[in-house]
SEZA-377918 format. One record per residue (C-alpha): residue number from 1; x, y, z; residue in one letter. Coordinates in Angstrom, 2 decimals. Each point is the difference from the previous one (the first is absolute). Last residue first. Layout:
SEZA-377918
[NUM [X Y Z] "A"];
...
END
This chain:
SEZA-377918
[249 [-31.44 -26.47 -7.99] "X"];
[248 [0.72 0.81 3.28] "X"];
[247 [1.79 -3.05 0.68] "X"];
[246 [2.05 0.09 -3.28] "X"];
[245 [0.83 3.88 1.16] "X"];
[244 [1.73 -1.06 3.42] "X"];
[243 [2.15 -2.87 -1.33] "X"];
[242 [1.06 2.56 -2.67] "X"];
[241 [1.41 1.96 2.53] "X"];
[240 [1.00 -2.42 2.82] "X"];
[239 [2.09 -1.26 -3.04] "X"];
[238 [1.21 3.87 -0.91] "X"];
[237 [0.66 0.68 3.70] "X"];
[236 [2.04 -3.24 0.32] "X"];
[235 [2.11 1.13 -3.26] "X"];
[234 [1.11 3.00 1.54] "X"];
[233 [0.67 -1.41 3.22] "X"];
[232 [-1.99 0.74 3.21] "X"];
[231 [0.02 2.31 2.86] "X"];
[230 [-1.23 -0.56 3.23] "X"];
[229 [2.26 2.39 1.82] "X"];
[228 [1.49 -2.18 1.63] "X"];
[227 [0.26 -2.82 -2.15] "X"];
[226 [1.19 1.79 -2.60] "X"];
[225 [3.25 1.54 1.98] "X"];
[224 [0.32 -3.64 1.46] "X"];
[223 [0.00 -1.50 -4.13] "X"];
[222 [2.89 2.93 -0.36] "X"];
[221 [2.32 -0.95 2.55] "X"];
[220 [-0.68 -3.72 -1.14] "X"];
[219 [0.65 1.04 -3.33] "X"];
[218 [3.36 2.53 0.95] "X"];
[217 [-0.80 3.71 -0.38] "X"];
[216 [2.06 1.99 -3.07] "X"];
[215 [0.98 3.24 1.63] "X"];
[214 [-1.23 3.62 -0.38] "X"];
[213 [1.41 3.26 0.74] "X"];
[212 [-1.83 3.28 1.61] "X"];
[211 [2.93 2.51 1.42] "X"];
[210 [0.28 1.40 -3.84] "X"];
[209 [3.32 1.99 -0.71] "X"];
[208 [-0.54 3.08 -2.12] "X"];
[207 [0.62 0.45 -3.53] "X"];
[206 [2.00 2.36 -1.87] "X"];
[205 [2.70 -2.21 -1.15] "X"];
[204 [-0.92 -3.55 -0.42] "X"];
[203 [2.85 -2.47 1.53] "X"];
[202 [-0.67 -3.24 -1.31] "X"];
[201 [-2.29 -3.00 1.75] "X"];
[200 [1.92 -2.85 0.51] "X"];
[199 [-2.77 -1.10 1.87] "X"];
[198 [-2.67 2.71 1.52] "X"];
[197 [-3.10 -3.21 0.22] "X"];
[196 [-2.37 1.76 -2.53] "X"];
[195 [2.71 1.54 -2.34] "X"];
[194 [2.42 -2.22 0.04] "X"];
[193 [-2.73 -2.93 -0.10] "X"];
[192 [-1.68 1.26 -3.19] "X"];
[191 [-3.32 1.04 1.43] "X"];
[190 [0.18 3.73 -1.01] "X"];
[189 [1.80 -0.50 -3.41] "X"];
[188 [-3.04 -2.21 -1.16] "X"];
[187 [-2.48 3.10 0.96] "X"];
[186 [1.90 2.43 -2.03] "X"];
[185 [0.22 -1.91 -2.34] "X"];
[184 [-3.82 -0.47 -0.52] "X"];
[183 [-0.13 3.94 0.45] "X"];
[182 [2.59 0.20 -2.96] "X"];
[181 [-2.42 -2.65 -2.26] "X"];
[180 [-3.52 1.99 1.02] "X"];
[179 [1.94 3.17 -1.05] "X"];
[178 [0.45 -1.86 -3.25] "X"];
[177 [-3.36 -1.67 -0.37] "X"];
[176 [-1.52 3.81 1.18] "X"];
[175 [1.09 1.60 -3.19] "X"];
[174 [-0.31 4.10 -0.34] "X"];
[173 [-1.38 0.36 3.54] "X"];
[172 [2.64 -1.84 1.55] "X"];
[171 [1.95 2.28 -1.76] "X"];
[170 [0.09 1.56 4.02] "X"];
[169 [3.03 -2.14 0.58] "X"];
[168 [1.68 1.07 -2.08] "X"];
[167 [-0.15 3.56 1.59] "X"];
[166 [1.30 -1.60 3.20] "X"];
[165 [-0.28 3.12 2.47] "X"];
[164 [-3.89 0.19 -1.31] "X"];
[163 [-1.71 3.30 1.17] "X"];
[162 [-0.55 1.92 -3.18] "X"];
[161 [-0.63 -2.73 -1.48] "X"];
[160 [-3.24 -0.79 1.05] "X"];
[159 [-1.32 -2.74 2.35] "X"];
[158 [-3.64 -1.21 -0.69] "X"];
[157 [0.32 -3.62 -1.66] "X"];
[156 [2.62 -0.84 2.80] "X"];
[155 [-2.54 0.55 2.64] "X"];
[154 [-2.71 -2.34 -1.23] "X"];
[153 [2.80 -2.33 -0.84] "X"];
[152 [1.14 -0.84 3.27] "X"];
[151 [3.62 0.96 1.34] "X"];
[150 [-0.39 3.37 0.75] "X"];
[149 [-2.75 -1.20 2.44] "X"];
[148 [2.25 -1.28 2.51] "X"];
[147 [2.16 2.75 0.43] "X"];
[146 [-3.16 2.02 0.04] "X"];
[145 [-1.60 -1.55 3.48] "X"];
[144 [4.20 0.36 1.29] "X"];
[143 [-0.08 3.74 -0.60] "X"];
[142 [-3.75 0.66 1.56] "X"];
[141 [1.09 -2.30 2.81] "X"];
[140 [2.94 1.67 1.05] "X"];
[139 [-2.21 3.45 -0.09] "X"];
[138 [-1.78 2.81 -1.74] "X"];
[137 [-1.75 2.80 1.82] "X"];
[136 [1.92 0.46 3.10] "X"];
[135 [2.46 1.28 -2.43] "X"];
[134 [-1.03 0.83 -2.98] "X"];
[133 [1.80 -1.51 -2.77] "X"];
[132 [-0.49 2.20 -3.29] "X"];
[131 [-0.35 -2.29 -3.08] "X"];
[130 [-0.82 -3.52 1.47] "X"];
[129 [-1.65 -2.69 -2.15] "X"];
[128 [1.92 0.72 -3.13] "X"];
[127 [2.99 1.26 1.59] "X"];
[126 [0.96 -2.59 2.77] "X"];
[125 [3.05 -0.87 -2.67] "X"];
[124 [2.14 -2.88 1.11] "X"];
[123 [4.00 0.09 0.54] "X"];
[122 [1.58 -3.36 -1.52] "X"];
[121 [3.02 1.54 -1.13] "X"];
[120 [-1.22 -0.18 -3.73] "X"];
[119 [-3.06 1.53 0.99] "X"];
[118 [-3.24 -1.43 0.72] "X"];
[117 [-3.26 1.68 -1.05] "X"];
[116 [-0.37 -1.61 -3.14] "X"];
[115 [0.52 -3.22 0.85] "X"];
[114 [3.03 -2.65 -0.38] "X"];
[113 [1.39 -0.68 3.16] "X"];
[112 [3.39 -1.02 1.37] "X"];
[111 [-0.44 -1.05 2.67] "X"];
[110 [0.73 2.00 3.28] "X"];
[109 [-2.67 2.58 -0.07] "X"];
[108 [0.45 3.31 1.51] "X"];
[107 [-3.11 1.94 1.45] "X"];
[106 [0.68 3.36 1.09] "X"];
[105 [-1.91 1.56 3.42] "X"];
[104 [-1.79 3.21 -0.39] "X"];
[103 [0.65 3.00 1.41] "X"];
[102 [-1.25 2.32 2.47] "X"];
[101 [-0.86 -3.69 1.67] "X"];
[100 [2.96 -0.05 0.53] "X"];
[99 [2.58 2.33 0.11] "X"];
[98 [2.80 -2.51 0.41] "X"];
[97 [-0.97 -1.03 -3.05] "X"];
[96 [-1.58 -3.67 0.03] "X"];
[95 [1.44 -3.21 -1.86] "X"];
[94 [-2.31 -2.62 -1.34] "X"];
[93 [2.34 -2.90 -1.57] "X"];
[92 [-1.04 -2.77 -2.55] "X"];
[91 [-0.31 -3.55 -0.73] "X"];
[90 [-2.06 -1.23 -2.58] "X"];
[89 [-0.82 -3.78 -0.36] "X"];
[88 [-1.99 -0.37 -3.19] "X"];
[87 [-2.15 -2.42 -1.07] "X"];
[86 [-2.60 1.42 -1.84] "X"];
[85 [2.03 3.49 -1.56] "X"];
[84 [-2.43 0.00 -3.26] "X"];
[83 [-3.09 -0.40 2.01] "X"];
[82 [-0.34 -2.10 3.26] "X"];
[81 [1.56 -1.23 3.05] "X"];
[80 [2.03 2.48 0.60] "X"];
[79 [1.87 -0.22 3.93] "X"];
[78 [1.83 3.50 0.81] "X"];
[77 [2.85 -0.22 2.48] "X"];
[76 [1.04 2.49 2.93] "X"];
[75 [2.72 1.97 1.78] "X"];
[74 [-0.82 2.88 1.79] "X"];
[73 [2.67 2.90 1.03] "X"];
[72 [0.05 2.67 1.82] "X"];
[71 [-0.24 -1.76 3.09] "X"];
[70 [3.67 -1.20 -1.25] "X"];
[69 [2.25 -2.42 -0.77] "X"];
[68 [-2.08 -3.47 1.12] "X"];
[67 [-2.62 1.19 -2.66] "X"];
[66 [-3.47 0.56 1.50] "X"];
[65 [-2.23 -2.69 -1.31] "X"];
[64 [-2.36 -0.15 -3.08] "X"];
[63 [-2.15 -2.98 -1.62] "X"];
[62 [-2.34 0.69 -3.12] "X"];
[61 [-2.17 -2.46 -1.72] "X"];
[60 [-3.13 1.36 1.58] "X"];
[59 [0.12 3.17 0.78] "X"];
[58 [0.87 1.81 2.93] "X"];
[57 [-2.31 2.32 1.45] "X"];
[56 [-2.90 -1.66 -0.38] "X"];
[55 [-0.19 -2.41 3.27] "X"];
[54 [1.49 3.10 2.01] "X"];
[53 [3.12 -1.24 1.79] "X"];
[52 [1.85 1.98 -2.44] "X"];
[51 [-0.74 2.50 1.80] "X"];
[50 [2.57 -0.23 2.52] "X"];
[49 [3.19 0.31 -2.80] "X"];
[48 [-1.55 2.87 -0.98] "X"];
[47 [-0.11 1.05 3.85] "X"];
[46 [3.47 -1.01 0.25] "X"];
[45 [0.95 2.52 -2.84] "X"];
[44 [-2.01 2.85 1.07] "X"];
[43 [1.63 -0.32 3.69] "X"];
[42 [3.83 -0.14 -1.77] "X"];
[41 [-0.93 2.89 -2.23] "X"];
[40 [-1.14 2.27 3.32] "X"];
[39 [3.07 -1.10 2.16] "X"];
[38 [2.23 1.55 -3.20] "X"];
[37 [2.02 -2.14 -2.22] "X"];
[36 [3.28 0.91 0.57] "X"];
[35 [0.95 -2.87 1.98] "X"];
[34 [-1.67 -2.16 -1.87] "X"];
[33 [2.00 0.82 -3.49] "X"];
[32 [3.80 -0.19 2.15] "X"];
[31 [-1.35 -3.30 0.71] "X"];
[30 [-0.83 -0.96 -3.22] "X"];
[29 [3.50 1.34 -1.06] "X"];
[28 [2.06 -2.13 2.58] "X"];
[27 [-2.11 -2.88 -1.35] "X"];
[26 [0.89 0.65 -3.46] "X"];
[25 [3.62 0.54 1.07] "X"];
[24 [0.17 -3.24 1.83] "X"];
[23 [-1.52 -1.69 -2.85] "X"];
[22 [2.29 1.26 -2.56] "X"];
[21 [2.89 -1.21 2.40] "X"];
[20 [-1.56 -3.45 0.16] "X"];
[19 [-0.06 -0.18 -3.87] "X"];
[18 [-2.72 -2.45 -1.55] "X"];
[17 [-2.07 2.88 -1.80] "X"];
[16 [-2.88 -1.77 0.66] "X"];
[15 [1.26 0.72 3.81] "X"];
[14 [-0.49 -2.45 2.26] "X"];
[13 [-3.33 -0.65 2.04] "X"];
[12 [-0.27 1.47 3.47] "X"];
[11 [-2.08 -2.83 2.28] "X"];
[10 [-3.52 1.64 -0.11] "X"];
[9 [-1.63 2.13 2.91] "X"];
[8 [-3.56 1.19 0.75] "X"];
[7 [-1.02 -2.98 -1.63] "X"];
[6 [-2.75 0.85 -3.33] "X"];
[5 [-2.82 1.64 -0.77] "X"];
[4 [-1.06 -0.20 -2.59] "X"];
[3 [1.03 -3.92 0.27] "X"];
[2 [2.20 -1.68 -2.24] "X"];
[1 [-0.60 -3.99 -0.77] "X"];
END
């Protein structure tokens, strides 16, 4: 499991672009982004970072970290349990101008993602929930709050055209069993094991690197994990379950 927030330091994954050279040069680049961010972007960043602390600043389902390129970076996953997308594991990217918080930061998905408000580069559109960002105003949490809402019905039902980057996307309107089809796809491509665990994964131009990668855990490596944290197995819970509501009844 991911934490909000996260180890100050992470072992430096490998490029998802494979090449060590590319990887030098994106790190040379980060760098080259840090050191021109100004003392005042680097403060309002950390304190984002801070605040996430706060027991509803982050929401539920949603797990971010700085990236190991850059402090203008944040890498992080979206959980869905429910609605067309239930299932999904979405990685994306949050990275800040070096004006920030003048500006605000761009969230880049990884998958691909079939919604309205993702373009074919995997760029998502704060539009609908934030016209003019104001800074001091509206922050990390606002962004990542919305993120997570795009993705529920309630939300879909009220986005307009006008601010759709995938415009066939937004004939969800016109026949929801299709859309519901694409966003079941989209949720079957984001556990296939080259996309979940980063194997043989193929070079996709225009998207970042992700820091946040996941690996298969061995049973008994996995029964520890449970019994720590007092977890049990899905088809435990349901016995306890229906255990539960025959006594009551």
């Amino acid at each position: 499991m991911f934490s909000p927030l996260g180890p100050p330091s992470l072992p430096r994954s490998k490029s998802l672009f494979g090449s060590k050279t590319v990887h030098q040069r994106s790190t040379s680049s980060s760098q080259t982004l840090d050191s021109a961010a100004s003392q005042k972007t680097r403060a309002a960043i950390s304190f984002e970072y801070a605040s996430l602390r706060h027991k509803s600043h982050c929401p539920l389902g949603i797990y971010v970290i700085p990236s190991t390129e850059s402090l203008l970076m944040w890498d992080g996953v979206l959980f869905i349990h429910q609605g067309y997308y239930a299932d999904s594991v979405l990685k994306f990217r949050l990275t800040f101008p070096q004006n920030y918080p003048d500006r605000p930061p761009v969230v880049q998905f990884i998958n691909d993602v079939f919604h309205p408000l993702v373009s074919a580069q995997g760029v998502f559109n704060l539009a609908p929930q934030i016209r003019v960002w104001r800074p001091n105003q509206h922050h990390v949490f606002d962004v990542l709050h919305f993120v997570k809402a795009a993705f529920k019905r309630d939300v879909l039902d009220k986005i307009e055209e006008s601010d759709c980057y995938n415009k066939e996307a937004y004939r969800y309107h016109d026949s929801t069993a299709s859309f519901a089809s694409l966003a079941t796809q989209t949720s079957s491509l984001s556990q296939t094991p080259s996309t979940l665990y980063d194997k043989d994964q193929p070079p996709m131009p225009n998207k970042p690197s992700h820091s946040l990668r996941f690996s298969k855990l061995k049973s008994q490596t996995l029964q520890e994990e449970r019994a720590r944290y007092g977890l049990q197995t899905w088809e435990a819970e349901t016995t306890t379950g229906k255990k539960e509501q025959s006594e009551l009844a």
